[in-house]
Every structure is written in structure tokens, then in C-alpha cells.
N, C-alpha and C positions, 0 to 999 in steps of 0.2 A: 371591384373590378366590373368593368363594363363589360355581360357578354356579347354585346356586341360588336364590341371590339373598338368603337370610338372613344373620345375623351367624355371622363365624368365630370359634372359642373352641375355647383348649387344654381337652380329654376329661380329659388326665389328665397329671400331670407329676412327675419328681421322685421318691425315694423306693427300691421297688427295681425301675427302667428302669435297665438299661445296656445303652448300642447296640440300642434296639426298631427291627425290620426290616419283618417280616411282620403282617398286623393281618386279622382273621377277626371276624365276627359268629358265634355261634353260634345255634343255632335256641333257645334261650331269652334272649337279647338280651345274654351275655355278651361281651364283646370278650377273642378273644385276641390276646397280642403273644407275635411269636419274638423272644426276650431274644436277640438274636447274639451278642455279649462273658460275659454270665452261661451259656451253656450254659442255658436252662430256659424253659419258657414259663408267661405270666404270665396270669389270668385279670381281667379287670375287669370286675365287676358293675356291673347297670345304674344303681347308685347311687353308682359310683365309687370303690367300693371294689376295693382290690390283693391280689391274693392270687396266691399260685405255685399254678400247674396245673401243670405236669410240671418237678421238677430232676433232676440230675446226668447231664444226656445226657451220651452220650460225643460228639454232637457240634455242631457251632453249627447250631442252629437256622435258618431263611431263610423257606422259603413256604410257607405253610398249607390246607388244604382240607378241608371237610367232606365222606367218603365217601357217597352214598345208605344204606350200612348206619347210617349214624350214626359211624363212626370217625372219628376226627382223624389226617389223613395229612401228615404234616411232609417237606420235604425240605432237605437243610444243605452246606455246604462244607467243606473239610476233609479230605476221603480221598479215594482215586483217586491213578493215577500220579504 
């Protein structure tokens, strides 16, 4: 349920999504997803179109955050003891 009370509708589906985690607005109204299983994050324009913003991390992707400098700070699972 939407609590905002409008209609709920799949953004975007399908395509190159595998295992999307994390989901971030950016300050020009792009959506990013952490691709978890692909290693990469994906960019969606506000017209819905899919595109890759960052491949071959070395590691999975998870939570996203825009810095005040304007940097994209990712953090992922996978290393550590």
C-alpha cells in the first residue's frame, strides 16, 4: 500500500537488474540501484531508461549515499574477517 495514498507502479523492471539492493535519488532526479549479484551500479533516468553507472567493482554493492561534496559513497559486503 501506498501511504501516500496514490497508485503503486513497478519504476522499472527487468533487463540489466540482478539482485537491485540499494536505490538513491540523485540531485538531478536519477535513481540509483546497487546491482548486488552484478557487481555495478545502475543509473535510471527520469525517463526510465537503464544505463550502468559504475561496473566491475571488486565488491557487491549494498547502501548508497550522496556526500555534501556531491560524491557517491557506496558501502558492500564481502571482506572483513
Amino acid at each position: 500500500m501506498n501511504p501516500a495514498g496514490g497508485p503503486v507502479e513497478t519504476y522499472v523492471s527487468g533487463g540489466l537488474l540482478y539482485r537491485p539492493y540499494g536505490l538513491l535519488f540523485d540531485p538531478a532526479g536519477n535513481l540509483l540501484v546497487s546491482n548486488l549479484d552484478a557487481y555495478n551500479i545502475l543509473k535510471v533516468a527520469p525517463d526510465r531508461s537503464v544505463s550502468v553507472f559504475s561496473e566491475g567493482l571488486a565488491y557487491r554493492p549494498v547502501r548508497m549515499v550522496m556526500g555534501p561534496d556531491g560524491d557517491l559513497y557506496v558501502s558492500n559486503i564481502g571482506f572483513g574477517p
